[in-house]
C-alpha atoms as a printed R data frame, in Angstrom:
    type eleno elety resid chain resno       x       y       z
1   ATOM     1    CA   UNK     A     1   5.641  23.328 -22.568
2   ATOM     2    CA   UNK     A     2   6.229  20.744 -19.784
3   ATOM     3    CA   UNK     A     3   5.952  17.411 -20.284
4   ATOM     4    CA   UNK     A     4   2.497  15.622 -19.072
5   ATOM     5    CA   UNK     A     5   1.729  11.724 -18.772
6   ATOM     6    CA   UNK     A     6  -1.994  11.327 -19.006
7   ATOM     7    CA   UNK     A     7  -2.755  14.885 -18.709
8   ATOM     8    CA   UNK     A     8  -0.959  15.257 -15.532
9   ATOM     9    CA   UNK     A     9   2.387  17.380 -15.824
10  ATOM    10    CA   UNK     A    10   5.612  15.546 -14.946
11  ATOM    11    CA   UNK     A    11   6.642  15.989 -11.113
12  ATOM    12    CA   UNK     A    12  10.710  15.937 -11.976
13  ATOM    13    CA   UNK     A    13  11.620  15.595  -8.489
14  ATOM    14    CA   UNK     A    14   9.705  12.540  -7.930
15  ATOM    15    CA   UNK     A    15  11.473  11.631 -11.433
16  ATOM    16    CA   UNK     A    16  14.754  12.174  -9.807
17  ATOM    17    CA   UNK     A    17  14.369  11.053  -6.599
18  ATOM    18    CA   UNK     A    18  13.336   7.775  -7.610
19  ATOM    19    CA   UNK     A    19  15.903   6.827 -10.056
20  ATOM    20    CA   UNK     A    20  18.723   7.619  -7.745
21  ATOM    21    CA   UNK     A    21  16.781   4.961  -5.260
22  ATOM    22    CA   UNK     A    22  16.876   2.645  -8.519
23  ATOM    23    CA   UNK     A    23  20.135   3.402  -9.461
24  ATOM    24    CA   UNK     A    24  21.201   2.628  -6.143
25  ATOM    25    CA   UNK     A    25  19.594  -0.475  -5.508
26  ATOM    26    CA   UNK     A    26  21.670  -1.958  -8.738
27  ATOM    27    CA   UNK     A    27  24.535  -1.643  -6.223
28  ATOM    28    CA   UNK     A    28  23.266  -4.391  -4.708
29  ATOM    29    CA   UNK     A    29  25.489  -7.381  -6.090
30  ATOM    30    CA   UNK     A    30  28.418  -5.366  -5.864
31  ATOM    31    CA   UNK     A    31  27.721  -5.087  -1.753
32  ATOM    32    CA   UNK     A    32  26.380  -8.439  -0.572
33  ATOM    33    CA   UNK     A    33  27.115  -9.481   2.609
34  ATOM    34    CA   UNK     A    34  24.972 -11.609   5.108
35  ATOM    35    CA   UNK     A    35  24.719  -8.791   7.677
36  ATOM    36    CA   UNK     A    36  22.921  -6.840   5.084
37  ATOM    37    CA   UNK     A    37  21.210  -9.008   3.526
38  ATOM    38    CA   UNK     A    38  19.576  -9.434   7.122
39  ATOM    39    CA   UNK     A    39  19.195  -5.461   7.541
40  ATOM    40    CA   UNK     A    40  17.503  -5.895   3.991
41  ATOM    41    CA   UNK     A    41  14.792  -8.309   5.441
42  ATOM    42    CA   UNK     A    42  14.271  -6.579   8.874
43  ATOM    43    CA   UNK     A    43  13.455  -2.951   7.699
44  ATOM    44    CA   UNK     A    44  11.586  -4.782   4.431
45  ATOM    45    CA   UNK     A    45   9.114  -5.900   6.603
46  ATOM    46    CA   UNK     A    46   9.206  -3.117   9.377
47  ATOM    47    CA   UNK     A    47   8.321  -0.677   6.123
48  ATOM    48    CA   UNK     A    48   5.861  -2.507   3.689
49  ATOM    49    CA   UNK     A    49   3.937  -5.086   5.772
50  ATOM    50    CA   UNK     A    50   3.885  -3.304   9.397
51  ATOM    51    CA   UNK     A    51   3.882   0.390   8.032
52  ATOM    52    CA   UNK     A    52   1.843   0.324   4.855
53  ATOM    53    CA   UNK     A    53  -0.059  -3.215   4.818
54  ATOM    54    CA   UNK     A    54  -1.457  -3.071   8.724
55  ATOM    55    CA   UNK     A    55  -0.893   0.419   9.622
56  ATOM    56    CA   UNK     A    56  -1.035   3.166   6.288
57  ATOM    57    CA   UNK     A    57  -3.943   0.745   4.732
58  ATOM    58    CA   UNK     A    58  -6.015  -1.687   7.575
59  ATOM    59    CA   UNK     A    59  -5.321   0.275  10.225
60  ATOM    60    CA   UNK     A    60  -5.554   4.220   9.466
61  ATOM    61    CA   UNK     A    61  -7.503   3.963   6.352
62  ATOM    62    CA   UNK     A    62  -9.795   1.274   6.966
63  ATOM    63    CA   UNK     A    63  -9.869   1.439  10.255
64  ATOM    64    CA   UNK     A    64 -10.120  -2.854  10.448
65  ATOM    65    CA   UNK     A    65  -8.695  -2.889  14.140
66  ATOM    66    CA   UNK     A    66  -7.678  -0.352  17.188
67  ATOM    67    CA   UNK     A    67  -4.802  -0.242  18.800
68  ATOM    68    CA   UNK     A    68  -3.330   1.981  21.347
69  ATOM    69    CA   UNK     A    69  -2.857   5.449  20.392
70  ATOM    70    CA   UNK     A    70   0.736   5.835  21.231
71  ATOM    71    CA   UNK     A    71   1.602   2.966  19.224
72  ATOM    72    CA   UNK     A    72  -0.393   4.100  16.111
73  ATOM    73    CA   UNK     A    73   2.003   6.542  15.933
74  ATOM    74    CA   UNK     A    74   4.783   4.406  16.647
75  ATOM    75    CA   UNK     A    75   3.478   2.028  13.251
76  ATOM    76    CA   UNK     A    76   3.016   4.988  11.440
77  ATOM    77    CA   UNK     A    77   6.319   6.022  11.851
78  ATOM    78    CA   UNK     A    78   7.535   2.577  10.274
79  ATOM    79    CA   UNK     A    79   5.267   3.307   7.427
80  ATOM    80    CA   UNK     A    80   6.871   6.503   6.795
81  ATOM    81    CA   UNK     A    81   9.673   4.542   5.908
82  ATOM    82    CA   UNK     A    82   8.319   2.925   2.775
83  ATOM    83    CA   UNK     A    83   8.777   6.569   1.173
84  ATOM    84    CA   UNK     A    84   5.144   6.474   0.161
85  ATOM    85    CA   UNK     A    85   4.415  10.143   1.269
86  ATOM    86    CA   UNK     A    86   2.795  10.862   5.162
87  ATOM    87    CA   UNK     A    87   0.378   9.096   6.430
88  ATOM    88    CA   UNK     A    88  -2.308  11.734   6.137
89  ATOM    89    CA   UNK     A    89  -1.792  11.938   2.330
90  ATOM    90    CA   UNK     A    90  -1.569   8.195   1.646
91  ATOM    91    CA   UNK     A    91  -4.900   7.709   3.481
92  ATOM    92    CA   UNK     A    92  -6.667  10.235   1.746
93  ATOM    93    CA   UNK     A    93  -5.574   9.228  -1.709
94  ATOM    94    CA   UNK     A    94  -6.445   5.655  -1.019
95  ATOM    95    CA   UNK     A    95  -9.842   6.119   0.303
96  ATOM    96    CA   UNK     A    96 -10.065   8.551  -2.953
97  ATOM    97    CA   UNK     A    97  -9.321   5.315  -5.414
98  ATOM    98    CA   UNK     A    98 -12.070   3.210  -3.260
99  ATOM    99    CA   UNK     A    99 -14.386   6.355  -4.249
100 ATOM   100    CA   UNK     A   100 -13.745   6.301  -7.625
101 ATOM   101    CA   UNK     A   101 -12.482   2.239  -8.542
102 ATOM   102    CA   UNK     A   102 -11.361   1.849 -11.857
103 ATOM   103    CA   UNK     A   103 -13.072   4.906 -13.607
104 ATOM   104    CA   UNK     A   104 -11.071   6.093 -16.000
105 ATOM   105    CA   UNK     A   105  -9.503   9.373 -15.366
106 ATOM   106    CA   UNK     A   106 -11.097   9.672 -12.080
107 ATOM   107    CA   UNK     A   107  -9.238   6.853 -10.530
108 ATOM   108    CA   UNK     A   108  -5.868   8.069  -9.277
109 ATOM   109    CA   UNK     A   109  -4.369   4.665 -10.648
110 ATOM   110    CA   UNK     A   110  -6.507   2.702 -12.808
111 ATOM   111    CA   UNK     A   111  -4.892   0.319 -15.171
112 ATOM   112    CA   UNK     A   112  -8.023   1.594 -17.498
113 ATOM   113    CA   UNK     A   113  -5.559   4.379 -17.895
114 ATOM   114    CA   UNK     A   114  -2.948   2.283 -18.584
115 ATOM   115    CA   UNK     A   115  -0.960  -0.233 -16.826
116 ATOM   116    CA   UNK     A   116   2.156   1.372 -16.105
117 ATOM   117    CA   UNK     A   117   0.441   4.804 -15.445
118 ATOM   118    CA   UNK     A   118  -1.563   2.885 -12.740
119 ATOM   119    CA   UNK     A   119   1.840   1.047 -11.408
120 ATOM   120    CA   UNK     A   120   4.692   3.899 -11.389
121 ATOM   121    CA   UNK     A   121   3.435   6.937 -13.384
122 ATOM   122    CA   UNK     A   122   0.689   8.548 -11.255
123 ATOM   123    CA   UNK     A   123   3.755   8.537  -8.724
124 ATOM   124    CA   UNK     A   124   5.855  10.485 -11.636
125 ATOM   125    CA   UNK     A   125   3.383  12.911 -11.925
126 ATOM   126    CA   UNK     A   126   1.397  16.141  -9.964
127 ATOM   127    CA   UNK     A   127  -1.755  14.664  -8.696
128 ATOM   128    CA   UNK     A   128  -3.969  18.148 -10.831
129 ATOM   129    CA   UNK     A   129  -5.989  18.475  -7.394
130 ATOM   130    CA   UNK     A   130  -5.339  20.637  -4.259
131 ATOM   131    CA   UNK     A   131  -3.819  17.513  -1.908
132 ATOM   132    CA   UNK     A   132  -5.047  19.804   1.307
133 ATOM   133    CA   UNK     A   133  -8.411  19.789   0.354
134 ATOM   134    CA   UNK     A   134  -8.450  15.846  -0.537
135 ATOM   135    CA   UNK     A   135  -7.013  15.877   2.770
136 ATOM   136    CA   UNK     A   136  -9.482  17.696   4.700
137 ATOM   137    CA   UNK     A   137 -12.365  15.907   3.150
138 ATOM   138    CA   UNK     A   138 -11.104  11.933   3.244
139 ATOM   139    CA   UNK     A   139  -9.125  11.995   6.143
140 ATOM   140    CA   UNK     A   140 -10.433  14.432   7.983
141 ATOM   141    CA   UNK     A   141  -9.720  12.371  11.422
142 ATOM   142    CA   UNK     A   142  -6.191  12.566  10.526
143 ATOM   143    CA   UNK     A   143  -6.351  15.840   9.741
144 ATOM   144    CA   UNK     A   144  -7.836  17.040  13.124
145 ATOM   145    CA   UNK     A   145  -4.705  15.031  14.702
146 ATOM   146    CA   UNK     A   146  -1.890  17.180  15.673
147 ATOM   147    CA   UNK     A   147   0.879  14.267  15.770
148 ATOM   148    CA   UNK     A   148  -0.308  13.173  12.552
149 ATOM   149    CA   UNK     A   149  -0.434  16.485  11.212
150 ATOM   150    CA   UNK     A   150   3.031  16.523  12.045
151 ATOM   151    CA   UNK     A   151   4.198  13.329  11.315
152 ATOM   152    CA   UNK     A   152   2.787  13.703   7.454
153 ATOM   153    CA   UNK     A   153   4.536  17.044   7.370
154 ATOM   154    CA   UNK     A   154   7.637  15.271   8.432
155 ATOM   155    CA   UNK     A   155   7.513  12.239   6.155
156 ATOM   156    CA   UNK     A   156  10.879  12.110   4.657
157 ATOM   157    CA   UNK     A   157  13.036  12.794   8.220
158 ATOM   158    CA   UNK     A   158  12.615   8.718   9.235
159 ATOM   159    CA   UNK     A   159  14.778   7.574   6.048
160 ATOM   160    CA   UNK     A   160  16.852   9.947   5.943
161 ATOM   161    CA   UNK     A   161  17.811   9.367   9.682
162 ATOM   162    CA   UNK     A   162  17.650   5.693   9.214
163 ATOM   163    CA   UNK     A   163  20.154   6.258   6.108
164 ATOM   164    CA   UNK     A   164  22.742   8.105   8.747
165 ATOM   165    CA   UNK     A   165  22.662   4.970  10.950
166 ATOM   166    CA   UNK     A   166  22.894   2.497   8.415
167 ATOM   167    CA   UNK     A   167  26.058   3.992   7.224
168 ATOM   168    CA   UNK     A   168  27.956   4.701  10.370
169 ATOM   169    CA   UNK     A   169  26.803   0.873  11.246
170 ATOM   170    CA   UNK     A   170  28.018  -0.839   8.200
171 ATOM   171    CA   UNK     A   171  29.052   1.616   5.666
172 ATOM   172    CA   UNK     A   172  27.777   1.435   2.420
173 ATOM   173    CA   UNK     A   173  26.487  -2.193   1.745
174 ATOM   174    CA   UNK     A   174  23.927  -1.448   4.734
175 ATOM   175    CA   UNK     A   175  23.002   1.821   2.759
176 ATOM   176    CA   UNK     A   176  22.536   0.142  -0.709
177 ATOM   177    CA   UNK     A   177  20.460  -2.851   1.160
178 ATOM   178    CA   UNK     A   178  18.976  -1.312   4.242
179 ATOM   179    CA   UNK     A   179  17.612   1.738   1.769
180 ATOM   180    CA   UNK     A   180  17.848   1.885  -1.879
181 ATOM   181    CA   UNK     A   181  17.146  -1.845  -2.856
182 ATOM   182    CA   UNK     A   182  14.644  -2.328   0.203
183 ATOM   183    CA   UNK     A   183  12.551   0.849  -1.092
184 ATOM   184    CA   UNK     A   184  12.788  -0.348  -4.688
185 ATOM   185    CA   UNK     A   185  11.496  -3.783  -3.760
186 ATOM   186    CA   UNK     A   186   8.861  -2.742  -1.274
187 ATOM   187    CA   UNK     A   187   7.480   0.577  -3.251
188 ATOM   188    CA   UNK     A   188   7.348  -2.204  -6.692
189 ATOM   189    CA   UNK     A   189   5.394  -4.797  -4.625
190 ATOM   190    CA   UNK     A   190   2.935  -1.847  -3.683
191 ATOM   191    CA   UNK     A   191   2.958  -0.681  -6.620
192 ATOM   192    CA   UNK     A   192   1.584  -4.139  -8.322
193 ATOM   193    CA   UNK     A   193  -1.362  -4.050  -5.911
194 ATOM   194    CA   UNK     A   194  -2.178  -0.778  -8.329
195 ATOM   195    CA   UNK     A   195  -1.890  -2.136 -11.491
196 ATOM   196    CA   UNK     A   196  -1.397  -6.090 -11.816
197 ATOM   197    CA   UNK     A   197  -4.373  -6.740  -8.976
198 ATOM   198    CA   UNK     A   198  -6.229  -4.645 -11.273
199 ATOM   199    CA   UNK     A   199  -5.458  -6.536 -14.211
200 ATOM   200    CA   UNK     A   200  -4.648 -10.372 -13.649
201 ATOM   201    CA   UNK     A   201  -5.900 -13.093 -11.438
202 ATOM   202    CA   UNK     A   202  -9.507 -14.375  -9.894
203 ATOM   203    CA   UNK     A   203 -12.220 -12.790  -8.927
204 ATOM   204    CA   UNK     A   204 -14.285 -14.246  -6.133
205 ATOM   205    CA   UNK     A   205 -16.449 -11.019  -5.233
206 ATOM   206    CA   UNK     A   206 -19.136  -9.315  -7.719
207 ATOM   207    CA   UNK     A   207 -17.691  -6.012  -7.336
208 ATOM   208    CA   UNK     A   208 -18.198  -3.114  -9.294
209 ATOM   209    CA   UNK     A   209 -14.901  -2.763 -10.554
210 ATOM   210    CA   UNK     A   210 -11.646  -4.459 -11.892
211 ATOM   211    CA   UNK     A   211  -9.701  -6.032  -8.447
212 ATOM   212    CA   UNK     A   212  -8.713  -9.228  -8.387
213 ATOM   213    CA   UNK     A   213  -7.081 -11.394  -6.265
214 ATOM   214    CA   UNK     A   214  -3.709 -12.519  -7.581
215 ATOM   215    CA   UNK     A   215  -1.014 -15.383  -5.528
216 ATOM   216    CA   UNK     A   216   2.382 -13.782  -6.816
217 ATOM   217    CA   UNK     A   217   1.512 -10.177  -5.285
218 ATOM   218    CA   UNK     A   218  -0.254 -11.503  -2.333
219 ATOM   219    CA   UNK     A   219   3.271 -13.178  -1.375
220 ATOM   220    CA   UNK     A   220   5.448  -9.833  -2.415
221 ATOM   221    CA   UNK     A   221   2.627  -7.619  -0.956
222 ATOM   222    CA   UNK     A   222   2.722  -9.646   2.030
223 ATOM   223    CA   UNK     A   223  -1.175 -10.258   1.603
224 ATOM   224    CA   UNK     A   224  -2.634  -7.357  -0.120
225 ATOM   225    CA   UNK     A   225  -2.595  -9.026  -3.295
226 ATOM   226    CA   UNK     A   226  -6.400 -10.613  -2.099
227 ATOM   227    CA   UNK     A   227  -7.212  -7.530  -3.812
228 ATOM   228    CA   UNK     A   228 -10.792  -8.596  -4.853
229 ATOM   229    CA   UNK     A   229 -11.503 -10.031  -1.226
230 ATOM   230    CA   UNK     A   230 -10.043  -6.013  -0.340
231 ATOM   231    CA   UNK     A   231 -12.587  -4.161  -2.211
232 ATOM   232    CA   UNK     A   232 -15.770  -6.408  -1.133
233 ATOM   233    CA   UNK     A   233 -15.786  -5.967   2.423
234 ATOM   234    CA   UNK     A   234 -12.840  -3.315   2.632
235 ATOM   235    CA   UNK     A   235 -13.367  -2.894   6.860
236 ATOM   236    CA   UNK     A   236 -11.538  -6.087   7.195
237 ATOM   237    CA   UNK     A   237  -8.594  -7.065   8.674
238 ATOM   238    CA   UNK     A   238  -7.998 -10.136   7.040
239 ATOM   239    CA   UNK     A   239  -7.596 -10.089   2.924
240 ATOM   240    CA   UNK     A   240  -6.970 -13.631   2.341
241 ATOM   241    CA   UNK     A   241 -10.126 -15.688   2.744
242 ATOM   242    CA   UNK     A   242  -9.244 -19.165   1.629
243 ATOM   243    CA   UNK     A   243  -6.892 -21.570   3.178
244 ATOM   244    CA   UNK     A   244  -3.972 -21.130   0.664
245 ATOM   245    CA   UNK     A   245  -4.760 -16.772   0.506
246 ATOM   246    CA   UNK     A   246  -1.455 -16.358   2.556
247 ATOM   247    CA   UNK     A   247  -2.153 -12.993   3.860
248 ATOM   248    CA   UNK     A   248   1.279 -12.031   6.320
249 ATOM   249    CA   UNK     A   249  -0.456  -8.724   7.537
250 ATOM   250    CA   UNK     A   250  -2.997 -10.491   9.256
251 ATOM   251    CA   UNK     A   251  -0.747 -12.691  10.873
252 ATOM   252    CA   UNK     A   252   0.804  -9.517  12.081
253 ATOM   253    CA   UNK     A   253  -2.648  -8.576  13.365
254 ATOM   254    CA   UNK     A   254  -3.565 -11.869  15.029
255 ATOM   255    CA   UNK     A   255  -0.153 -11.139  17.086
256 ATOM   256    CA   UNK     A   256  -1.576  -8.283  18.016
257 ATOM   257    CA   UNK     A   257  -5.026  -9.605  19.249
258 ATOM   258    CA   UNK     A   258  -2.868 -12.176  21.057
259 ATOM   259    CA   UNK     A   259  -0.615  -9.815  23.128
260 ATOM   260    CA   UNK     A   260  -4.095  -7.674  23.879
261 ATOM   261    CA   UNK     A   261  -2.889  -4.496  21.774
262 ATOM   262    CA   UNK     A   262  -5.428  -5.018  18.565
263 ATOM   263    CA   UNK     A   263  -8.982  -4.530  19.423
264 ATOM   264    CA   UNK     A   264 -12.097  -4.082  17.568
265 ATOM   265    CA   UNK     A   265 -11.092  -5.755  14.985
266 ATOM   266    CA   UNK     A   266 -13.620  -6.179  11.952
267 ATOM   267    CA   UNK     A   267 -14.153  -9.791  10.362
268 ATOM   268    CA   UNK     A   268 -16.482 -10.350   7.189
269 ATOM   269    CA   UNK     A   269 -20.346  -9.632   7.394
270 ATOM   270    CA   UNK     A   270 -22.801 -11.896   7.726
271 ATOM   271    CA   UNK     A   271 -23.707 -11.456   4.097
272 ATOM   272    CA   UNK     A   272 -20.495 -12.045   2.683
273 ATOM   273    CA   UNK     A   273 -21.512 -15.258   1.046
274 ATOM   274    CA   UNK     A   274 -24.273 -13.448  -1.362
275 ATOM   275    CA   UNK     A   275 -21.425 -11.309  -3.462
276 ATOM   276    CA   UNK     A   276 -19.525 -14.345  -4.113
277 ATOM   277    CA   UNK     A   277 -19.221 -15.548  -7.622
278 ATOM   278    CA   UNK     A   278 -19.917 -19.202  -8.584
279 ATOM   279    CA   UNK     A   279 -16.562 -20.984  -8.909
280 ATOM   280    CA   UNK     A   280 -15.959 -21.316 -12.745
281 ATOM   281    CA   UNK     A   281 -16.645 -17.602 -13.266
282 ATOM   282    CA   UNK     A   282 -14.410 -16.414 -10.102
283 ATOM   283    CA   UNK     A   283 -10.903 -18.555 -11.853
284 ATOM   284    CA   UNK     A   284 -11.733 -16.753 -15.022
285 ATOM   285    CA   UNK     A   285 -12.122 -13.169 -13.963
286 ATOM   286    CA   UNK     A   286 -15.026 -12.993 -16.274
287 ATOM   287    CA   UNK     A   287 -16.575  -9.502 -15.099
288 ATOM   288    CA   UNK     A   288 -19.863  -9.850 -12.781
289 ATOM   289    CA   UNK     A   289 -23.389  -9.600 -14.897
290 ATOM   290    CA   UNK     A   290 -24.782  -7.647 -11.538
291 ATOM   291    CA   UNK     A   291 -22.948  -5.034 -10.511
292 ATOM   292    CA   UNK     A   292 -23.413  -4.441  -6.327
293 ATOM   293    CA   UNK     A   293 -22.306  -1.604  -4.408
294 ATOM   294    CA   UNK     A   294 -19.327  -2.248  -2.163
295 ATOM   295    CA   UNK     A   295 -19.305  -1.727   1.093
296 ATOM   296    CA   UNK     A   296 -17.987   1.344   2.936
């Protein structure tokens, strides 16, 4: 009998493969150095905000901006190296957890299901569904996309290649930084979008189900943590609404606009006003009496 988390049988590669990265990345103190502390930073962000934040999610999910073709690919490239699966796959499973928010069992990562299921263990375990199929019918753009047909295919090669020149740069110290601590912290930060902006924080949106905005992930997440303000008007570009919402992706974004490369890009709608919540009941997370449908 294998073992199963929630129902879903135990993926032991994916068990594997991420404690060596965890292992790995508690070489860290034992290979300091400036230079890779630096090489830490750099490919940090290149991975988690560019890839994932403004390319995996606002870009080829959401579609909240354009930008040239050509360098789509080039930012999905640096999002394969957050070793969060091909870009194909990632959009289809997100745009599957907008579907189904926060139902329980339904929801690829609902806290409802417990909180560390939704942070690390729907990542532990076989996803029970036919991934081409969720991929044909949720990102079926991507899908008809040769390049990103083979991009997702090849989703592994960037790190792995990355890994080589990290090693014949600086040896090991770049490895353990450049690779198995910068994965652990990125994929964790990600990860708490899941299951703490699902769980803790403010609510300023009546939406029909549990996000929430919360400060500490918006800084690690490098803005995503404006969960709430996320799953309200999700075509955005920009997640954090208020002054002090430090949302780093959309800086990223607004450089974009500013060289002439993003275009298109989607702000809030006209209505946004009517789904806030008054101000006492948005600081308390108290759940929404009326329950509206989000937008697509």
């Amino acid at each position: 009998m294998s073992l199963t988390w929630n129902g879903k049988s135990v993926d032991w590669t994916n068990v594997a493969y991420f404690a060596v990265l965890h292992a790995g990345a508690l070489l860290a103190p034992w290979t300091f150095s400036w230079s890779a502390l630096a090489v830490f930073a750099a490919l940090l962000w290149v991975s988690f905000s560019l890839g994932i934040g403004v390319t995996y999610h606002r870009l080829l999910t959401h579609r909240g901006f354009r930008i040239p073709k050509a360098l789509e690919y080039v930012f999905t490239l640096c999002g394969m190296l957050a070793s969060e699966g091909g870009p194909i796959s990632w959009v289809a499973k997100h745009r599957l957890h907008h579907k189904l928010s926060d139902r329980p069992q339904q929801d690829l990562h609902t806290p409802k299901d417990g909180f560390w299921w939704s942070h690390i263990g729907w990542v532990l375990t076989r996803p029970g569904f036919d991934t081409s199929q969720v991929e044909a019918q949720y990102a079926h753009e991507l899908v008809a996309d040769p390049v990103h047909r083979v991009l997702n295919r090849l989703h592994v090669v960037p790190n792995v290649l990355v890994g080589l020149a990290l090693y014949a740069w600086g040896g090991w110290p770049f490895v353990v930084w450049g690779v198995f601590l910068r994965l652990v912290v990125g994929l964790h930060a990600t990860w708490f979008v899941n299951s703490a902006a699902h769980t803790w924080g403010y609510r300023t949106y009546d939406t029909p189900e549990g996000s929430t905005n919360l400060w500490w992930v918006g800084l690690v997440a490098w803005g995503e943590g404006w969960h709430n303000n996320h799953h309200a008007f999700q075509r955005a570009a920009r997640h954090g609404h208020a002054w002090w919402e430090v949302d780093l992706n959309w800086i990223a974004i607004r450089a974009l606009m500013t060289l002439r490369l993003a275009t298109d890009v989607q702000g809030l709608p006209r209505h946004s006003d009517r789904l806030r919540l008054d101000a006492r009941r948005a600081l308390s997370g108290v759940e929404p009496a009326v329950v509206t449908k989000p937008l697509a």
